[in-house]
Backbone bond lengths (Angstrom), bond angles and torsions (degrees), N, CA, C in turn:
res aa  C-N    CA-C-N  psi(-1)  N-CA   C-N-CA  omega(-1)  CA-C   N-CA-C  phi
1 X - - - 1.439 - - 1.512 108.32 -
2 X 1.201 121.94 145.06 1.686 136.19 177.84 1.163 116.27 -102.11
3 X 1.190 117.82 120.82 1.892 120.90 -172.33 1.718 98.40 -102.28
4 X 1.330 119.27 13.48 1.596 131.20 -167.66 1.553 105.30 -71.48
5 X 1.492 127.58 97.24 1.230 117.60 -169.97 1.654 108.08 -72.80
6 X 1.773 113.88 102.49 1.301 111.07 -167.89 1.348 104.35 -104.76
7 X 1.348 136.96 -9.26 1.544 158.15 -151.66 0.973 119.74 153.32
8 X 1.246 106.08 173.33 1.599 124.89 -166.80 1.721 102.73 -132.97
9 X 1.637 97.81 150.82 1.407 127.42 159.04 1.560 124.78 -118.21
10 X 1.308 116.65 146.17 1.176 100.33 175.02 1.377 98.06 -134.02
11 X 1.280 101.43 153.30 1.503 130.47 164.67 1.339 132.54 -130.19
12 X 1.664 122.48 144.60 1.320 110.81 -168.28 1.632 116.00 -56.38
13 X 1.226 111.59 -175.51 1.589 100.75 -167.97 1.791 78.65 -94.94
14 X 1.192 127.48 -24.52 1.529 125.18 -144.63 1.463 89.17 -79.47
15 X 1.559 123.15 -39.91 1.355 112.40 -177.54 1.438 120.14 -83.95
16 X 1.092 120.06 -10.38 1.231 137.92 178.82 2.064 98.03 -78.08
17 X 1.226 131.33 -51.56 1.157 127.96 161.52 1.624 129.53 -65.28
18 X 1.426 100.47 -29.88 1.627 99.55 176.22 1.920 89.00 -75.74
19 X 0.827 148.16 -7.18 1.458 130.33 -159.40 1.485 80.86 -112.82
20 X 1.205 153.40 1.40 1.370 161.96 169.15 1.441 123.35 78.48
21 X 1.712 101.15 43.27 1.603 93.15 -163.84 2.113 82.14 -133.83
22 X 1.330 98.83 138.43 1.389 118.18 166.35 1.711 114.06 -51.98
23 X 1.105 108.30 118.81 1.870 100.21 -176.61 1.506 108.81 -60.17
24 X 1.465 114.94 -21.01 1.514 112.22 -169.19 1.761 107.43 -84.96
25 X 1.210 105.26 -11.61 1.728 122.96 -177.12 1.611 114.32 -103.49
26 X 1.546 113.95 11.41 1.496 100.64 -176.08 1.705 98.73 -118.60
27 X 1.151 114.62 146.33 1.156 110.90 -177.79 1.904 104.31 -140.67
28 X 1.091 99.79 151.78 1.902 92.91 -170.47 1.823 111.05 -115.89
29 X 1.198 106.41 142.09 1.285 97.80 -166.55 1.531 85.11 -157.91
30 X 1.904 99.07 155.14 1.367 136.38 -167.52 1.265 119.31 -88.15
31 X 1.400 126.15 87.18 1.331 129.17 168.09 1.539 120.49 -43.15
32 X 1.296 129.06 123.14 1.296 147.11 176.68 1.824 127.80 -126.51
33 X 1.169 105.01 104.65 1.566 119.08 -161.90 2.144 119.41 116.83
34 X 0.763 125.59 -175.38 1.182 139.14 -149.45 1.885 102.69 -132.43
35 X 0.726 131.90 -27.53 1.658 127.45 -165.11 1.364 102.18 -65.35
36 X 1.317 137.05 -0.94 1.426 127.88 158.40 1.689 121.71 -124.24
37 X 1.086 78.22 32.79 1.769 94.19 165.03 1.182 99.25 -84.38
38 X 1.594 112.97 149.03 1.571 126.53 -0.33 1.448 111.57 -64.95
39 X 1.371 110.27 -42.26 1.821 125.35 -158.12 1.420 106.28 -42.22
40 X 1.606 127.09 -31.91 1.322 137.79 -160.62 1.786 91.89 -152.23
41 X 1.484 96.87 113.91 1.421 105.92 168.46 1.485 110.16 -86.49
42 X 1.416 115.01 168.87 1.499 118.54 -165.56 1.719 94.28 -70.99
43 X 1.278 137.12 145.10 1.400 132.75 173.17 1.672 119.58 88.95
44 X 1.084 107.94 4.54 1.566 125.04 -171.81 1.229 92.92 -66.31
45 X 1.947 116.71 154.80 1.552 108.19 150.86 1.553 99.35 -90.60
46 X 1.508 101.40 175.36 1.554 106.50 150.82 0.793 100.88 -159.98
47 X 1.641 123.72 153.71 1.661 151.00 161.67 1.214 82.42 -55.94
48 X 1.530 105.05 157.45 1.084 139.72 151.71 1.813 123.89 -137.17
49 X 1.463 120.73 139.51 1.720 116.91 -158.64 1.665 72.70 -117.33
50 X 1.393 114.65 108.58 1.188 133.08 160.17 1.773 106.07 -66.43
51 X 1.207 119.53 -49.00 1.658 111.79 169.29 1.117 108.40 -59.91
52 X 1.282 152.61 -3.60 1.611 135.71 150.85 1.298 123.88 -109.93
53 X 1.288 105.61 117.58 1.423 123.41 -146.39 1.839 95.77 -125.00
54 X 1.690 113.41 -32.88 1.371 128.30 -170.08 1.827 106.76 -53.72
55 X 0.917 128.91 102.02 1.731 104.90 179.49 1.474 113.29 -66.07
56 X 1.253 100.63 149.43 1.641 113.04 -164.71 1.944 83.85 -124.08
57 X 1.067 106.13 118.47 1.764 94.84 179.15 1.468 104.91 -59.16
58 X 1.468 98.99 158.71 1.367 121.60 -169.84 1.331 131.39 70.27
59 X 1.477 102.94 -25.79 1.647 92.04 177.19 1.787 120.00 -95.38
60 X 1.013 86.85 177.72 1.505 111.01 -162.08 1.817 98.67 -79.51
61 X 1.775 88.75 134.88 1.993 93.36 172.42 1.360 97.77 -161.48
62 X 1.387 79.83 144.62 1.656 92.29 170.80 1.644 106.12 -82.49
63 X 1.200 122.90 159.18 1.365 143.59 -155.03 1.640 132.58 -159.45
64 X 0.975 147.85 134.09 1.589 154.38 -163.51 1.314 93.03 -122.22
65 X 1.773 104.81 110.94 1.489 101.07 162.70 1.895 96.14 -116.00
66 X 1.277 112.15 155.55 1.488 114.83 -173.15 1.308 86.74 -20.27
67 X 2.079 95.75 107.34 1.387 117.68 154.54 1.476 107.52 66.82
68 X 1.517 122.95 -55.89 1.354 112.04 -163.25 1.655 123.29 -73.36
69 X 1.374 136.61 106.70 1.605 116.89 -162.33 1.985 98.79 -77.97
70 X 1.262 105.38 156.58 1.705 96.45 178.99 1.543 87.96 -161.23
71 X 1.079 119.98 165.61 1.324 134.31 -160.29 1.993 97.91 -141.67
72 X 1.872 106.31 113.51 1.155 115.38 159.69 1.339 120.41 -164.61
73 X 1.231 100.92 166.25 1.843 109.46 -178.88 0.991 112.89 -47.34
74 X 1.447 136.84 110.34 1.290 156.25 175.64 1.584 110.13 -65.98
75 X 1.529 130.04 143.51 1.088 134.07 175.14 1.744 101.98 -150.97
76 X 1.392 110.68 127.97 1.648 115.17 164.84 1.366 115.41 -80.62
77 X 1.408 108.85 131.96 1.770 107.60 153.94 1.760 93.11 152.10
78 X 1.835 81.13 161.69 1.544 94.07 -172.18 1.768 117.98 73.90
79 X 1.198 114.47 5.91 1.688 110.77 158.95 1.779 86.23 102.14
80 X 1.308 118.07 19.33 1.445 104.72 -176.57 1.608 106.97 -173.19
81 X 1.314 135.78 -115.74 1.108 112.30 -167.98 1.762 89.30 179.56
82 X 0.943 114.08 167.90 1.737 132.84 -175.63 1.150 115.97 -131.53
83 X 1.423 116.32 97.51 1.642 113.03 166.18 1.187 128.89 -92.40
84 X 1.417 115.46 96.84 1.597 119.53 171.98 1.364 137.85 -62.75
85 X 0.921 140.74 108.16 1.394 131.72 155.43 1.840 115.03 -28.08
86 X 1.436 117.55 178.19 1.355 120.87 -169.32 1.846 99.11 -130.53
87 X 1.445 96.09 -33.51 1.723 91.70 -163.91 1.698 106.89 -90.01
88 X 1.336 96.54 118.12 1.907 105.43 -162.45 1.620 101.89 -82.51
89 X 1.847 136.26 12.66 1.149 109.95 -177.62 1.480 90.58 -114.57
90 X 1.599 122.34 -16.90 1.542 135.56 -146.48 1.752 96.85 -73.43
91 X 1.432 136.70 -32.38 1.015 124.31 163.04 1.590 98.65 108.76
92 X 1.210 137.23 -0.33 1.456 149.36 157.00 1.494 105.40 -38.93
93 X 1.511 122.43 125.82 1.464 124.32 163.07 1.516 97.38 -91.19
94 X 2.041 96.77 -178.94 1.216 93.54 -156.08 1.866 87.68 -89.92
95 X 1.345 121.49 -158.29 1.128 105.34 170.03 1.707 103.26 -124.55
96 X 1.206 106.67 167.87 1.995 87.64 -179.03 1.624 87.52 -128.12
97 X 0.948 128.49 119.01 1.746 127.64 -175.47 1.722 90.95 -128.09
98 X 1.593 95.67 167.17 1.422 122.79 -178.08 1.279 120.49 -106.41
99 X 1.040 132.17 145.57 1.362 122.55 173.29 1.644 98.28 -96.42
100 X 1.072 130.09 5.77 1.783 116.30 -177.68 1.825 90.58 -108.26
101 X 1.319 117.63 10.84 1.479 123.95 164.03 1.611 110.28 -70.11
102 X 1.243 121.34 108.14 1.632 130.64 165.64 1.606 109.73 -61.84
103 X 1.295 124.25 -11.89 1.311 123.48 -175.25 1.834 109.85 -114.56
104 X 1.549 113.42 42.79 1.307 114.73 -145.63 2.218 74.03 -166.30
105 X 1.817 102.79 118.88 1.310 95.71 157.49 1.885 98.46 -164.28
106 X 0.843 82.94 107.89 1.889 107.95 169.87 1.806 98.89 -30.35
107 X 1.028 116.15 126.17 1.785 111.98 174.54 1.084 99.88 -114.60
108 X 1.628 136.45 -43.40 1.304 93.42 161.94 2.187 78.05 168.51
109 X 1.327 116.26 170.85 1.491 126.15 -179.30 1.485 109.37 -68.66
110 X 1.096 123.60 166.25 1.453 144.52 -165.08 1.300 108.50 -131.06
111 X 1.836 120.54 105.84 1.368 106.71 -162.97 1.522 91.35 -134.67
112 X 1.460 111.85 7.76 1.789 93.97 172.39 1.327 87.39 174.07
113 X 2.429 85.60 126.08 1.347 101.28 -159.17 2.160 96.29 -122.81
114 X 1.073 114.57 127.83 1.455 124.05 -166.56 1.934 108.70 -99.67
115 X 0.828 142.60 120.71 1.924 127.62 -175.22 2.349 83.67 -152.07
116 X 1.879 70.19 150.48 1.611 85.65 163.27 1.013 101.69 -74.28
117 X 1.654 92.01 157.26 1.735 129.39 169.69 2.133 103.69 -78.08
C-alpha cells in the first residue's frame, strides 16, 4: 500500500458517516501488488476509518508491519492476530503477528475500495 499523497478524492462527509467513519479519520490510499485479489485489484484506492483500529474478524485493515504498510484480512487469537491475504492462487502465507510487537500498528479498517475498469 502507498501512503504517497498523489491526489485527492472527495466524498460527502454524510456518506463518509453513514459508513461509520469520522471524515477527519479517513484517509485514502493506493493499493500496490496483487495478494488481495480479486476483492482489491492491484492499483485500487481504498478508504481507510483510521478510528477503527479494534479487529472485528474478517475484515479488511490496513496495517504497519516494521515500516512496511500492507493491507489484509484481519483475524484475532493466540495473544495476537492473523493477517491473511485474499488471493488463493498468489501463494501468500498467512502472517501470525503480535500485538506486544512495537514494530506492528493497526491504522485503521477498510470500508470502501474504488479500481479502474
Amino acid at each position: 500500500m502507498s501512503e504517497d499523497d498523489k491526489g485527492r478524492l472527495s466524498f460527502r462527509a454524510d456518506f463518509l458517516r453513514n459508513a461509520g467513519a469520522n471524515p477527519d479519520d479517513t484517509v485514502s490510499v493506493s493499493v500496490k501488488g496483487d495478494s488481495m485479489e480479486p476483492l482489491i485489484p492491484d492499483g485500487a484506492v481504498l478508504l481507510v476509518n483510521r478510528g477503527a483500529t479494534t479487529i472485528i474478524n474478517g475484515k479488511v485493515y490496513a496495517f504497519r508491519h516494521h515500516g512496511e504498510v500492507l493491507v489484509k484480512r484481519l483475524y484475532r487469537g493466540n495473544g495476537g492476530f492473523i493477517a491473511r491475504p485474499e488471493n488463493p492462487a498468489g501463494g501468500y502465507p498467512d502472517m501470525h503477528l503480535s500485538f506486544d510487537d512495537p514494530q506492528i500498528e493497526i491504522i485503521g479498517r477498510a470500508f470502501w475500495v474504488g479500481f479502474k475498469l
